[in-house]
PyMOL Python script that loads the backbone (N, CA, C, O; Angstrom):
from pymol import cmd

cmd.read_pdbstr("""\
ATOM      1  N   UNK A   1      24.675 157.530  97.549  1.00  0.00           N
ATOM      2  CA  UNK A   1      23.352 156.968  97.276  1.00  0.00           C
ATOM      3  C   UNK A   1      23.265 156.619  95.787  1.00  0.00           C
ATOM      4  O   UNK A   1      23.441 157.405  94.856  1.00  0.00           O
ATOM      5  N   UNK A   2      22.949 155.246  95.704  1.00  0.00           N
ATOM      6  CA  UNK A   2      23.182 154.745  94.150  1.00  0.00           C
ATOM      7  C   UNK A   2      21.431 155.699  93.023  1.00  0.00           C
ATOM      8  O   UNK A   2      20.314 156.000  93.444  1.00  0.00           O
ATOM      9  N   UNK A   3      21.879 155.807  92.002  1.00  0.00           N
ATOM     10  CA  UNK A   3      20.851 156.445  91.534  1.00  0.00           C
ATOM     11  C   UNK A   3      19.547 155.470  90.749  1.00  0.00           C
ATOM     12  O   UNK A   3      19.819 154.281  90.585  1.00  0.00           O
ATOM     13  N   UNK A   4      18.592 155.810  90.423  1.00  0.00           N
ATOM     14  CA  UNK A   4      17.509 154.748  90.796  1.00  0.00           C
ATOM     15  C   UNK A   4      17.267 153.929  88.716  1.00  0.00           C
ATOM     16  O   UNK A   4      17.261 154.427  87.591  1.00  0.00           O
ATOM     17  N   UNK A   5      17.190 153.208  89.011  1.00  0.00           N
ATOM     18  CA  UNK A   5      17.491 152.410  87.692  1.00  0.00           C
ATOM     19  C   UNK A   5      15.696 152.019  87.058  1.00  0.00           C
ATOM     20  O   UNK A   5      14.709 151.373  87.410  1.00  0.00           O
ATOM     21  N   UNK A   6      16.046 152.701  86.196  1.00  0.00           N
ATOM     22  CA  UNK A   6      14.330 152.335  85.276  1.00  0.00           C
ATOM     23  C   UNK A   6      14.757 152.122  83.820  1.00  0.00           C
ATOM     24  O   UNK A   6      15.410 152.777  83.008  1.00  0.00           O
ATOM     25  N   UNK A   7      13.957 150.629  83.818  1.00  0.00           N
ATOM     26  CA  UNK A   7      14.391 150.049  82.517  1.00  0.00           C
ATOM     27  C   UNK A   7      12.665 150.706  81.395  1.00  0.00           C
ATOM     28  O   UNK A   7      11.532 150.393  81.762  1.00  0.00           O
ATOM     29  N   UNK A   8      12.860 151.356  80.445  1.00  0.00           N
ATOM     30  CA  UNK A   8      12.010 151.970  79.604  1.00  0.00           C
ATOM     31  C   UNK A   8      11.301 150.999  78.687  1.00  0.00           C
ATOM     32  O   UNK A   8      11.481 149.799  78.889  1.00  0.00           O
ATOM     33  N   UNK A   9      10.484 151.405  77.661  1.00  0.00           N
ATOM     34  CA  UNK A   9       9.535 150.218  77.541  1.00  0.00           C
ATOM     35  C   UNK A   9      10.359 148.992  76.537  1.00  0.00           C
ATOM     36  O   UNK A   9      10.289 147.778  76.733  1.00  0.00           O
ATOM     37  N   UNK A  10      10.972 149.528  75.672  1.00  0.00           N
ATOM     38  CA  UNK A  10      12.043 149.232  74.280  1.00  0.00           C
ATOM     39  C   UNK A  10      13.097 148.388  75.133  1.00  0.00           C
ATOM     40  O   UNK A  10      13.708 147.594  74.418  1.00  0.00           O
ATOM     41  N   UNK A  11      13.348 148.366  76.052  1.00  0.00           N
ATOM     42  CA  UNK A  11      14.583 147.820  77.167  1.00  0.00           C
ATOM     43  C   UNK A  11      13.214 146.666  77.385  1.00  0.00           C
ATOM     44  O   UNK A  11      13.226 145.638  76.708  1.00  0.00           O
ATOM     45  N   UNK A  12      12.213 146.891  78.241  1.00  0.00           N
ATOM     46  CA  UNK A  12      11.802 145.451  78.486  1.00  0.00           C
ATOM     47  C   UNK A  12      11.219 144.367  77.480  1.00  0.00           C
ATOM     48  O   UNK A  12      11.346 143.145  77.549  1.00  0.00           O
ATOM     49  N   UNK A  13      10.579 145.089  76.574  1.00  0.00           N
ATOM     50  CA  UNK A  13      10.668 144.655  74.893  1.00  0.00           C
ATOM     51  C   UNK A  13      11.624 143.704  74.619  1.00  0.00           C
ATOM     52  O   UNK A  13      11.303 142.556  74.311  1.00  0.00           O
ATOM     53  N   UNK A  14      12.972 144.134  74.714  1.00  0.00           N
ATOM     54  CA  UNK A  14      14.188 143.635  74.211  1.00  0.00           C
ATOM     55  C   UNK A  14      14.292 142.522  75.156  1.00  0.00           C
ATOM     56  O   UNK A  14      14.666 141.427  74.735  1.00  0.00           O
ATOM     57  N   UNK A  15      13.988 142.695  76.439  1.00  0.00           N
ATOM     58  CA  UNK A  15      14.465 141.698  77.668  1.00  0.00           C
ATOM     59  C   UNK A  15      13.758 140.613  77.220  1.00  0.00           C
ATOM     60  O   UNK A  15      14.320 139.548  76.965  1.00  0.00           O
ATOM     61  N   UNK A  16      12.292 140.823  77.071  1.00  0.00           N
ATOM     62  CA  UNK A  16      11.471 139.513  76.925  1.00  0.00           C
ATOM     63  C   UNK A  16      11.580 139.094  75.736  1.00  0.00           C
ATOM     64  O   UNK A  16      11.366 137.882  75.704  1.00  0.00           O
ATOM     65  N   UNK A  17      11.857 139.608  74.551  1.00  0.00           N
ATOM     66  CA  UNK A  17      12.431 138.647  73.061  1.00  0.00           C
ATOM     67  C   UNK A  17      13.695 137.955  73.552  1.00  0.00           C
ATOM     68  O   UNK A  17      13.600 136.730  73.473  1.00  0.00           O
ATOM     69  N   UNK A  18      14.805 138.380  74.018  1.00  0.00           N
ATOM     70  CA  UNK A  18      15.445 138.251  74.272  1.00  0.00           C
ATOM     71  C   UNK A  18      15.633 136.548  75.720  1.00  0.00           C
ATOM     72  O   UNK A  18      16.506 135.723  75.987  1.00  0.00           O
ATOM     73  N   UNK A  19      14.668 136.767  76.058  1.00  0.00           N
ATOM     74  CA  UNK A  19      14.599 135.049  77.094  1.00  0.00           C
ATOM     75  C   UNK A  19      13.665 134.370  76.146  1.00  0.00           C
ATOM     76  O   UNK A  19      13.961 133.188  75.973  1.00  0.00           O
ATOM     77  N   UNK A  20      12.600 134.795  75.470  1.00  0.00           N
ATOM     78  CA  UNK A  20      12.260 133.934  74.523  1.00  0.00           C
ATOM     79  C   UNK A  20      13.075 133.324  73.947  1.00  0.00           C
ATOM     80  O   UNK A  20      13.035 132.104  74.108  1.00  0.00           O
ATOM     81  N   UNK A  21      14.187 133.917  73.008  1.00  0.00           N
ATOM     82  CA  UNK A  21      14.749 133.395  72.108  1.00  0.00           C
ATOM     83  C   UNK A  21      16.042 132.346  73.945  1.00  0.00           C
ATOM     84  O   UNK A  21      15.718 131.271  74.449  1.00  0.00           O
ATOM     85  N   UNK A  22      16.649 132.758  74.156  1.00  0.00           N
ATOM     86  CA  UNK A  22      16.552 131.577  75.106  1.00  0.00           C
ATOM     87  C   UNK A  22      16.642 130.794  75.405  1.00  0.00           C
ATOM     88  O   UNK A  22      17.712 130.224  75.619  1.00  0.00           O
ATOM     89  N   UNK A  23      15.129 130.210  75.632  1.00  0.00           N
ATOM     90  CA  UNK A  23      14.186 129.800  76.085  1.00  0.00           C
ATOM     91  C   UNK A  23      14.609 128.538  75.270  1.00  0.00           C
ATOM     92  O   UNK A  23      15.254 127.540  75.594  1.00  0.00           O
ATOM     93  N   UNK A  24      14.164 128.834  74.378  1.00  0.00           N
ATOM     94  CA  UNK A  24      14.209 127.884  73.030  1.00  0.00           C
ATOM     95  C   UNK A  24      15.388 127.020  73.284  1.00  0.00           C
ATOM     96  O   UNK A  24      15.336 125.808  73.489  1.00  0.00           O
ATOM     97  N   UNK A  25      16.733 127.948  73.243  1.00  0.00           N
ATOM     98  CA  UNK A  25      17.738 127.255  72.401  1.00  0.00           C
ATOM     99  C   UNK A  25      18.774 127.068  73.738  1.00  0.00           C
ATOM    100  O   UNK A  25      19.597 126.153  73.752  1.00  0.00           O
ATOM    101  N   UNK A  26      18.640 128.063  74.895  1.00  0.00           N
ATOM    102  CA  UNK A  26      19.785 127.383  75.895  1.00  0.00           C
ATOM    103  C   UNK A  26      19.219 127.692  77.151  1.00  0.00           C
ATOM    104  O   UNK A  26      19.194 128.887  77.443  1.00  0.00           O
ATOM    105  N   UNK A  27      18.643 126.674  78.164  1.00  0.00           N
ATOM    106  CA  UNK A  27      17.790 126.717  79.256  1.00  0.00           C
ATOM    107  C   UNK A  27      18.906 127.543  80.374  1.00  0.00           C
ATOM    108  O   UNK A  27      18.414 128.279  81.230  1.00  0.00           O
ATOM    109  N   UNK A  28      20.229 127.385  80.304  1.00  0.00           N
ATOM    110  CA  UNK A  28      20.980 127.960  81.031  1.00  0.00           C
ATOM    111  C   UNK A  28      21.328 129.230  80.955  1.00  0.00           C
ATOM    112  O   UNK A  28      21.645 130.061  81.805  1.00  0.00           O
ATOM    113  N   UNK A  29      21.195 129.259  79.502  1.00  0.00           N
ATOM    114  CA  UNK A  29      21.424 131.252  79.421  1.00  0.00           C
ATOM    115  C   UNK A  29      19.949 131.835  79.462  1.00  0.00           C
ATOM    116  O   UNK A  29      19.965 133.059  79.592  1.00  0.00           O
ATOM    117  N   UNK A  30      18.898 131.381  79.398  1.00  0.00           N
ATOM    118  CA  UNK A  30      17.550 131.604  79.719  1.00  0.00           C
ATOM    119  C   UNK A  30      18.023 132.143  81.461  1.00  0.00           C
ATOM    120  O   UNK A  30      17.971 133.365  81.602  1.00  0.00           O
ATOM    121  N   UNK A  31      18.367 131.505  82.462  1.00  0.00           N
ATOM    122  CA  UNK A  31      18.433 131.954  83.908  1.00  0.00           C
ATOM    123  C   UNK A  31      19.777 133.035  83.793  1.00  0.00           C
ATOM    124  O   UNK A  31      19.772 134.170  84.269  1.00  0.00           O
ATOM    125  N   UNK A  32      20.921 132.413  83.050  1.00  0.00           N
ATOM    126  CA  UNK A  32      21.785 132.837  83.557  1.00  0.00           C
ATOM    127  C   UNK A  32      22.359 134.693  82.952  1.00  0.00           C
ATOM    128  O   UNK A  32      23.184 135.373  83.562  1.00  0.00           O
ATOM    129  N   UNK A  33      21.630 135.125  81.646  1.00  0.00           N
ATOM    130  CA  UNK A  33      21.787 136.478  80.899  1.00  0.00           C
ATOM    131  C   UNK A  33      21.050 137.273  81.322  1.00  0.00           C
ATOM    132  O   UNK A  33      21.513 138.412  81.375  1.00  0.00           O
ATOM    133  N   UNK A  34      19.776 137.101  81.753  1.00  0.00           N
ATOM    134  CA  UNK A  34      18.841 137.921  82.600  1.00  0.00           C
ATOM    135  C   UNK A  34      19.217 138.637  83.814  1.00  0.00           C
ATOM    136  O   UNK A  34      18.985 139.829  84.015  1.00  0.00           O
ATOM    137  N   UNK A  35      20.008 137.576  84.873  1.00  0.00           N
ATOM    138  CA  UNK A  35      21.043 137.891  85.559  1.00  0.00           C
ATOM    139  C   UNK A  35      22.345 138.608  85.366  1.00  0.00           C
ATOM    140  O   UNK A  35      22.693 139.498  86.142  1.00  0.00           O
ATOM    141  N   UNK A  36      22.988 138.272  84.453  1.00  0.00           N
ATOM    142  CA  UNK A  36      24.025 139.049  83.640  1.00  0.00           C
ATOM    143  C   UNK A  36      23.285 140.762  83.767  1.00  0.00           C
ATOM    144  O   UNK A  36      23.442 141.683  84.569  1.00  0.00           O
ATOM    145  N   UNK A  37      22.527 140.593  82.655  1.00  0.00           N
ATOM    146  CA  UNK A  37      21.864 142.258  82.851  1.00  0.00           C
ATOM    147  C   UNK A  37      21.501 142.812  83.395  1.00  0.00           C
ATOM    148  O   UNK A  37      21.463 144.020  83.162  1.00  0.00           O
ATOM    149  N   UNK A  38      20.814 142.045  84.885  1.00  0.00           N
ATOM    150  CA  UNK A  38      20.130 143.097  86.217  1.00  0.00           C
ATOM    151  C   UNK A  38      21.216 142.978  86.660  1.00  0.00           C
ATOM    152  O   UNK A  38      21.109 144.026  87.296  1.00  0.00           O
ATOM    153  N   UNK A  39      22.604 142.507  87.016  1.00  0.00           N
ATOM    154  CA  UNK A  39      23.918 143.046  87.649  1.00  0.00           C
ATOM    155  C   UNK A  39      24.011 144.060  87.045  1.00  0.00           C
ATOM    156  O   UNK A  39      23.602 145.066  87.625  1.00  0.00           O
ATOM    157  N   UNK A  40      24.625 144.222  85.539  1.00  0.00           N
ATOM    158  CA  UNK A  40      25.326 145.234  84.839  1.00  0.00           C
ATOM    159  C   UNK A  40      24.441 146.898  85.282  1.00  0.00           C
ATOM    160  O   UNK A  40      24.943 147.982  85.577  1.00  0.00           O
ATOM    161  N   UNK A  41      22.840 146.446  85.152  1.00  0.00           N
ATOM    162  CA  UNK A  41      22.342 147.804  85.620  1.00  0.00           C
ATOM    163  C   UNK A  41      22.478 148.300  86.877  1.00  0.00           C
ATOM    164  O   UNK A  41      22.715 149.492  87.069  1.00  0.00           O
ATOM    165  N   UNK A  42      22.311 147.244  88.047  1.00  0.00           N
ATOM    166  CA  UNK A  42      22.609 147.484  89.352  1.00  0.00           C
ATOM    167  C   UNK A  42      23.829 148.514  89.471  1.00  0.00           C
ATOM    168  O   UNK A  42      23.921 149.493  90.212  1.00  0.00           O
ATOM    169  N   UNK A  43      24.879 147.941  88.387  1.00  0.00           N
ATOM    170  CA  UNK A  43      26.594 148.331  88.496  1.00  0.00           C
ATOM    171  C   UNK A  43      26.196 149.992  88.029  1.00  0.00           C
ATOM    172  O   UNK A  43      26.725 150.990  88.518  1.00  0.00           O
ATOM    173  N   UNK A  44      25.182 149.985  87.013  1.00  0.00           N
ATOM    174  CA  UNK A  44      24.910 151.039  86.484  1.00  0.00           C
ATOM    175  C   UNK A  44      24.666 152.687  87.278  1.00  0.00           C
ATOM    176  O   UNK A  44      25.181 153.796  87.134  1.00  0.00           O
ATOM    177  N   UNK A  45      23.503 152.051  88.228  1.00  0.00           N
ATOM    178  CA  UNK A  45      22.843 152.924  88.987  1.00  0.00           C
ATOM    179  C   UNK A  45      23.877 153.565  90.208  1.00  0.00           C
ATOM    180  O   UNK A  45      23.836 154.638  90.809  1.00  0.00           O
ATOM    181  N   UNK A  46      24.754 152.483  90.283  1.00  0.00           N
ATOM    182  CA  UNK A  46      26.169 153.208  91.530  1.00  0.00           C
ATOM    183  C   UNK A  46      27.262 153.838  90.712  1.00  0.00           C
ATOM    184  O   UNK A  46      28.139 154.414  91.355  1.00  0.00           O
ATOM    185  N   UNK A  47      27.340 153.826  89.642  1.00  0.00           N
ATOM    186  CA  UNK A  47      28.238 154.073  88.545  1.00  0.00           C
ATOM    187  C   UNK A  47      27.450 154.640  87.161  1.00  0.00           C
ATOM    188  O   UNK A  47      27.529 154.214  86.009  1.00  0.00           O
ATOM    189  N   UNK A  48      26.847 155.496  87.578  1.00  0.00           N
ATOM    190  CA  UNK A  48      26.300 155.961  85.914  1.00  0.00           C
ATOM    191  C   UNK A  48      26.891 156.125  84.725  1.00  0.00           C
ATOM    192  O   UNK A  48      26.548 155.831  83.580  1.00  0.00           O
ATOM    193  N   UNK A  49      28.121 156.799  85.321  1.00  0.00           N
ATOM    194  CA  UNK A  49      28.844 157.441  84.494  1.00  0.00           C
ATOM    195  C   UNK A  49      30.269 156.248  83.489  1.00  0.00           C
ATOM    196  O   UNK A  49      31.040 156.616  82.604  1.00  0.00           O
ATOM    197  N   UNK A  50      30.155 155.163  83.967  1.00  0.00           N
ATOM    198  CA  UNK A  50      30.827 153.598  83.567  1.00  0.00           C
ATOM    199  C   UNK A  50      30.895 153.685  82.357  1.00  0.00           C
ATOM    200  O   UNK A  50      31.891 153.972  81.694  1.00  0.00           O
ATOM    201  N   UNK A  51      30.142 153.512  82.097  1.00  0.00           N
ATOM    202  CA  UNK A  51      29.806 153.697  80.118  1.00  0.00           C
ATOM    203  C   UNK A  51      30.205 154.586  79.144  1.00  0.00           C
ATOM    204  O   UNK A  51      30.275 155.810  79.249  1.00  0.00           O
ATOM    205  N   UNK A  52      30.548 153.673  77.880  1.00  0.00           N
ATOM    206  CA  UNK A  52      30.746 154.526  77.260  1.00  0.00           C
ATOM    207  C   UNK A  52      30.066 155.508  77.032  1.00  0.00           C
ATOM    208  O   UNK A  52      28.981 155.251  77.554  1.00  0.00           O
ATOM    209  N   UNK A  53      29.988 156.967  76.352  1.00  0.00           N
ATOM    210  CA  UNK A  53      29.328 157.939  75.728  1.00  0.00           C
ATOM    211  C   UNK A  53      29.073 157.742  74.309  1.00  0.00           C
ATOM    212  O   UNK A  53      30.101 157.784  73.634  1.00  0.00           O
ATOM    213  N   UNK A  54      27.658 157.476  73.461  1.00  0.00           N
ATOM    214  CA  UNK A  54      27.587 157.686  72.335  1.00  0.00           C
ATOM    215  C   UNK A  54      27.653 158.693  71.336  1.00  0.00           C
ATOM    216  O   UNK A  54      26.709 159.470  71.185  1.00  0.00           O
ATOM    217  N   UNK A  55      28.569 158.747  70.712  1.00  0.00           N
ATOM    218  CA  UNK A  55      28.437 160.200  69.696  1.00  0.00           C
ATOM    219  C   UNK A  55      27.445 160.699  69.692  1.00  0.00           C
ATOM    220  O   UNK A  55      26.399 160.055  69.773  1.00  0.00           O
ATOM    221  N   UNK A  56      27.502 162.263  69.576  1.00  0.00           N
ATOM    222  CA  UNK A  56      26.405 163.089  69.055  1.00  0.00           C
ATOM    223  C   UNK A  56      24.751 162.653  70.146  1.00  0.00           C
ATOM    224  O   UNK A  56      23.679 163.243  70.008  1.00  0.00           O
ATOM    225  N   UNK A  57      24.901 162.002  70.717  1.00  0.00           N
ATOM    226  CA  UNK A  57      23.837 161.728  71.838  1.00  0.00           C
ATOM    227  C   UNK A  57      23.806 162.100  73.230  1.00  0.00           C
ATOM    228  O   UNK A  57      24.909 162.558  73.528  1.00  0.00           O
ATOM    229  N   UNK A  58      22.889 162.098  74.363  1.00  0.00           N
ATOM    230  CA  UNK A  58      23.231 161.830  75.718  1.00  0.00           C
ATOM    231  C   UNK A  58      23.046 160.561  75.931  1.00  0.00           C
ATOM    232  O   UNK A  58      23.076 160.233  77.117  1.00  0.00           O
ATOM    233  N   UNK A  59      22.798 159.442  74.882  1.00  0.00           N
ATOM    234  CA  UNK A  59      23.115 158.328  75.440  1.00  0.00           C
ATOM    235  C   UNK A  59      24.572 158.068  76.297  1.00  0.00           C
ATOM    236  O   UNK A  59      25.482 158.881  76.458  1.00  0.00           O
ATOM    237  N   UNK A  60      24.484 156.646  76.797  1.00  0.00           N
ATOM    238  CA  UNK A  60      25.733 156.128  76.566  1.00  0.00           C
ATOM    239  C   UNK A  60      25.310 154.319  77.127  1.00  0.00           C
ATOM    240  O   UNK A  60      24.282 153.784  77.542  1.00  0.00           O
ATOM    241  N   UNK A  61      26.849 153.804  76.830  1.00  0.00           N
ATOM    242  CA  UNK A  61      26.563 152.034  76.638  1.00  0.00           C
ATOM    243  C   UNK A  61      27.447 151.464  77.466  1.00  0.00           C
ATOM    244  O   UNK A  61      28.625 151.810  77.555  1.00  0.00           O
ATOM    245  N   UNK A  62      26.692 150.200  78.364  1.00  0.00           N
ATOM    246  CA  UNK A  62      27.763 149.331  78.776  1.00  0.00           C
ATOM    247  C   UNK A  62      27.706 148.441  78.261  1.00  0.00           C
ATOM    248  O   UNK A  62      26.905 148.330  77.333  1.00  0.00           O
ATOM    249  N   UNK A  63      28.565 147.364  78.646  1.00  0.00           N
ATOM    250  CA  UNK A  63      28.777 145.866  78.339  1.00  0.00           C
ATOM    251  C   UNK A  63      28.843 144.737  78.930  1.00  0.00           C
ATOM    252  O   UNK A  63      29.983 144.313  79.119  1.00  0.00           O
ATOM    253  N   UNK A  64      27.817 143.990  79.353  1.00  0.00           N
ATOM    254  CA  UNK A  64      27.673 142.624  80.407  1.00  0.00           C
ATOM    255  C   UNK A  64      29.283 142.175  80.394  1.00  0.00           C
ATOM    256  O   UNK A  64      30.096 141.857  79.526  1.00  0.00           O
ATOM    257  N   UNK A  65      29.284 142.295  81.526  1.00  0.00           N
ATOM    258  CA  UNK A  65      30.302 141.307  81.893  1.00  0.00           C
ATOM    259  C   UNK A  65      30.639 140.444  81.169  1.00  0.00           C
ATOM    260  O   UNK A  65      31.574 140.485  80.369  1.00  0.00           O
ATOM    261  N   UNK A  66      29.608 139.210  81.462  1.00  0.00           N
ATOM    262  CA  UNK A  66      29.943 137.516  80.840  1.00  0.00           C
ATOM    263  C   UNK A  66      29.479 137.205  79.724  1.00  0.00           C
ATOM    264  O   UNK A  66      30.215 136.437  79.106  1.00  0.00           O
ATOM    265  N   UNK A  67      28.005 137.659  78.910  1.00  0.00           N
ATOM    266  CA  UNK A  67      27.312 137.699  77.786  1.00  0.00           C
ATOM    267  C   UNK A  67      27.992 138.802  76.908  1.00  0.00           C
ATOM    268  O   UNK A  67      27.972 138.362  75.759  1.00  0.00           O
ATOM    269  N   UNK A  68      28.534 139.927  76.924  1.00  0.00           N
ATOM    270  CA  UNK A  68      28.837 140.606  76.111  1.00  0.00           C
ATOM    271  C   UNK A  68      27.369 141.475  75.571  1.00  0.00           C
ATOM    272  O   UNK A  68      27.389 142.037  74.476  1.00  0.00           O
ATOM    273  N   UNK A  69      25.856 141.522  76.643  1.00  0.00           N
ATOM    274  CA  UNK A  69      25.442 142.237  75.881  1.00  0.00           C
ATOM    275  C   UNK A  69      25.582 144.153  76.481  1.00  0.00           C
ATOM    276  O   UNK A  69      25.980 144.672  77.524  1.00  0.00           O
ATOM    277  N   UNK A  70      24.935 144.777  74.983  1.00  0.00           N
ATOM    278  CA  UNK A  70      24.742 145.933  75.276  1.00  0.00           C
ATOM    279  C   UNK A  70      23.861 146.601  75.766  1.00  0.00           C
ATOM    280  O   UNK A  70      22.742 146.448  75.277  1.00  0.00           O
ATOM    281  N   UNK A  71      24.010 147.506  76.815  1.00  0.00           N
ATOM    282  CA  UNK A  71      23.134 148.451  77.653  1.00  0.00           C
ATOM    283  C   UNK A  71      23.332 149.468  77.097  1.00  0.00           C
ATOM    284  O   UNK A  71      24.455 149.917  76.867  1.00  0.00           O
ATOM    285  N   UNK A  72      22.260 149.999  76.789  1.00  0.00           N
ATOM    286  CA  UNK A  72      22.104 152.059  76.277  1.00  0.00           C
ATOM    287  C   UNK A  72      21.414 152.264  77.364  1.00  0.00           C
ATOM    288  O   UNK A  72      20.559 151.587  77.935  1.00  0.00           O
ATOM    289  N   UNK A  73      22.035 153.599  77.651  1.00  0.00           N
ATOM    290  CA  UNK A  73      20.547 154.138  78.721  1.00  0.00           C
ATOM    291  C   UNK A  73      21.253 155.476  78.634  1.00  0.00           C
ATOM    292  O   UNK A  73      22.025 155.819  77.738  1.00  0.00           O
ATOM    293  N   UNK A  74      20.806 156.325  79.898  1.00  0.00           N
ATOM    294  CA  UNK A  74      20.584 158.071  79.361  1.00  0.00           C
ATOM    295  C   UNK A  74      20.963 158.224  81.381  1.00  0.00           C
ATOM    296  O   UNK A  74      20.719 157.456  82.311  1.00  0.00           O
ATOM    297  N   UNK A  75      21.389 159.090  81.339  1.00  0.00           N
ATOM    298  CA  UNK A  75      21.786 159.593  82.992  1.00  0.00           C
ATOM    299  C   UNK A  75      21.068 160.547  82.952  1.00  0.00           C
ATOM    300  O   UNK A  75      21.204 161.210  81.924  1.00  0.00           O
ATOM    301  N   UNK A  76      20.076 161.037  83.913  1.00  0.00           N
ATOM    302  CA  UNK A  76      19.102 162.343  83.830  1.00  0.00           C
ATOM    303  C   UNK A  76      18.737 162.326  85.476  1.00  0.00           C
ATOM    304  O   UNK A  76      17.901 161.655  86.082  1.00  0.00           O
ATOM    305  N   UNK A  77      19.921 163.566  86.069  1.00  0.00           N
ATOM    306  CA  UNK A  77      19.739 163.877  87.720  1.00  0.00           C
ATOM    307  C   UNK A  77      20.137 162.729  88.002  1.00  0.00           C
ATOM    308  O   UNK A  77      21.227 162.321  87.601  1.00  0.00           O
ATOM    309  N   UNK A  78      18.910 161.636  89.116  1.00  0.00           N
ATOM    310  CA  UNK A  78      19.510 160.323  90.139  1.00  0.00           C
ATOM    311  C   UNK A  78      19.030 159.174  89.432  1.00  0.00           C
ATOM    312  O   UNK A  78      18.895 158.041  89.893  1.00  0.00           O
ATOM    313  N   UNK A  79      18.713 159.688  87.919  1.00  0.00           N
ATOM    314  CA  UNK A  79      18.024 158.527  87.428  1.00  0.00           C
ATOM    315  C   UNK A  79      18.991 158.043  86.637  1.00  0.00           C
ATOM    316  O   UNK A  79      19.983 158.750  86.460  1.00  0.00           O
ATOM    317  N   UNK A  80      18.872 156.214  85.742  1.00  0.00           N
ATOM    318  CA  UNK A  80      19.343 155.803  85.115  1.00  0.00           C
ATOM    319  C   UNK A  80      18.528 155.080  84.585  1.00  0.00           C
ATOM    320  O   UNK A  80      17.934 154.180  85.178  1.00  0.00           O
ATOM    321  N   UNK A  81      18.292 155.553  82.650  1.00  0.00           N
ATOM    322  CA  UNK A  81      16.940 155.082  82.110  1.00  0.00           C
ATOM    323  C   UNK A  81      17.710 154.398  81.094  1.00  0.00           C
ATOM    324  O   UNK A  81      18.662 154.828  80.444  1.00  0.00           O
ATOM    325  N   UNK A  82      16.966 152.898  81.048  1.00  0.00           N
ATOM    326  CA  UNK A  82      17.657 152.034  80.134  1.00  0.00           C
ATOM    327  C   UNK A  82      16.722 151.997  79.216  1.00  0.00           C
ATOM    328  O   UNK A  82      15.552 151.733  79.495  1.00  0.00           O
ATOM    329  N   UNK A  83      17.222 152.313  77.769  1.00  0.00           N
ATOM    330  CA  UNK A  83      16.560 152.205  76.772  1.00  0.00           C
ATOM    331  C   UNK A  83      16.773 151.363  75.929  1.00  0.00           C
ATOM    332  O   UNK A  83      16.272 151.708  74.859  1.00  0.00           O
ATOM    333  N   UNK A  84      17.287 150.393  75.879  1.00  0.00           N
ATOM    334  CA  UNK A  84      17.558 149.175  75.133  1.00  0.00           C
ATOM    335  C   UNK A  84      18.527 148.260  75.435  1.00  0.00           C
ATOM    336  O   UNK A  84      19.481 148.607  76.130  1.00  0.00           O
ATOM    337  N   UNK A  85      18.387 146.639  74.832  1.00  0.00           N
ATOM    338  CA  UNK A  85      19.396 145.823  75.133  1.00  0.00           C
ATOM    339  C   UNK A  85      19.612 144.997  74.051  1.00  0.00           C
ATOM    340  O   UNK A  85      18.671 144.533  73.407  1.00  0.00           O
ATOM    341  N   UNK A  86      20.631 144.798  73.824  1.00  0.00           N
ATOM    342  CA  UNK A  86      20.503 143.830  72.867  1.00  0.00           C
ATOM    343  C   UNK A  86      22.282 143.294  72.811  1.00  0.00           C
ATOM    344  O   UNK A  86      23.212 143.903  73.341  1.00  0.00           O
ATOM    345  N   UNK A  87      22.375 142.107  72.078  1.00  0.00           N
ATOM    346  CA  UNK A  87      23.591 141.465  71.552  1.00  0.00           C
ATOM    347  C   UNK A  87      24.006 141.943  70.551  1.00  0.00           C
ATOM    348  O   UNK A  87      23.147 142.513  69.879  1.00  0.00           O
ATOM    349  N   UNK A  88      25.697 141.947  69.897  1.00  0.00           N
ATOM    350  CA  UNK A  88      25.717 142.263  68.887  1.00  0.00           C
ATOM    351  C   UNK A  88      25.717 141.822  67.592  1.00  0.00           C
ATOM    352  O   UNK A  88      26.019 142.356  66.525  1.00  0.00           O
ATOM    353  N   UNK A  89      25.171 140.343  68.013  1.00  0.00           N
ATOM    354  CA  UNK A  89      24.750 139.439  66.963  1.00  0.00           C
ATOM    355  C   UNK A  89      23.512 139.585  66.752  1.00  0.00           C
ATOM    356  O   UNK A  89      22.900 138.543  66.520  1.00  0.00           O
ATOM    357  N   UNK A  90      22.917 140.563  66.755  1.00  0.00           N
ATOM    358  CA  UNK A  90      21.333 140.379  67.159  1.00  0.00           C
ATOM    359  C   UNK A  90      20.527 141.889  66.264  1.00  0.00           C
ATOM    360  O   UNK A  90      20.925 143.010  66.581  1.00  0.00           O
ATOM    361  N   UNK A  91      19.875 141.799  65.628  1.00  0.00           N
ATOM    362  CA  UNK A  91      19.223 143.154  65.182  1.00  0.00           C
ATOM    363  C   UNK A  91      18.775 144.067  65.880  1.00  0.00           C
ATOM    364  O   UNK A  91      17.817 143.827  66.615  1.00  0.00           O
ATOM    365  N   UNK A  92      19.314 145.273  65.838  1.00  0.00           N
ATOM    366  CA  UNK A  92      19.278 146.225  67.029  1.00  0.00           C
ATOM    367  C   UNK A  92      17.156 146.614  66.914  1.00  0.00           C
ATOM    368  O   UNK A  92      16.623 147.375  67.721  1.00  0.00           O
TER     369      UNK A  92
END
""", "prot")
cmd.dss("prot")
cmd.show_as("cartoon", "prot")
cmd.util.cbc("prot")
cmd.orient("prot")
């Protein structure tokens, strides 16, 4: 049973700057990175444990597939809480 995926407030924060900016500049990665990232979490919630581990934290991070962005989130019991996203061209 895959464990249940909740994106936290700083994660949807990030999501919606993140199609803004976009928005703007590439109508295709506007549809197509949004997608990128609800796979990678999907992958997340059957695979918690995928990711790297961050030092000294219970975080830990994946990496989109095709965009290259980063997922933090926290494994706690059946949950998987995403606490941020971002590129690494991008100010965390």
């Amino acid at each position: 049973m895959p464990h249940k995926v909740v994106f936290g407030q700083q994660a949807l924060n990030k999501l919606k700057n993140i199609n803004v900016y976009l928005v703007e500049r590439s109508p295709n990665g506007a549809q197509n990175v949004p997608r990128d990232i609800e796979r990678a979490a999907e992958l997340l919630g059957h695979f918690p444990m995928m990711g790297a581990q961050i030092e000294l934290t219970s975080a830990r991070f994946h990496i989109t597939r095709k965009y290259k962005y980063r997922i933090v989130y926290r494994v706690s019991g059946e949950r998987v809480e995403i606490l941020n996203v971002y590129h690494p061209s991008q100010s965390r």
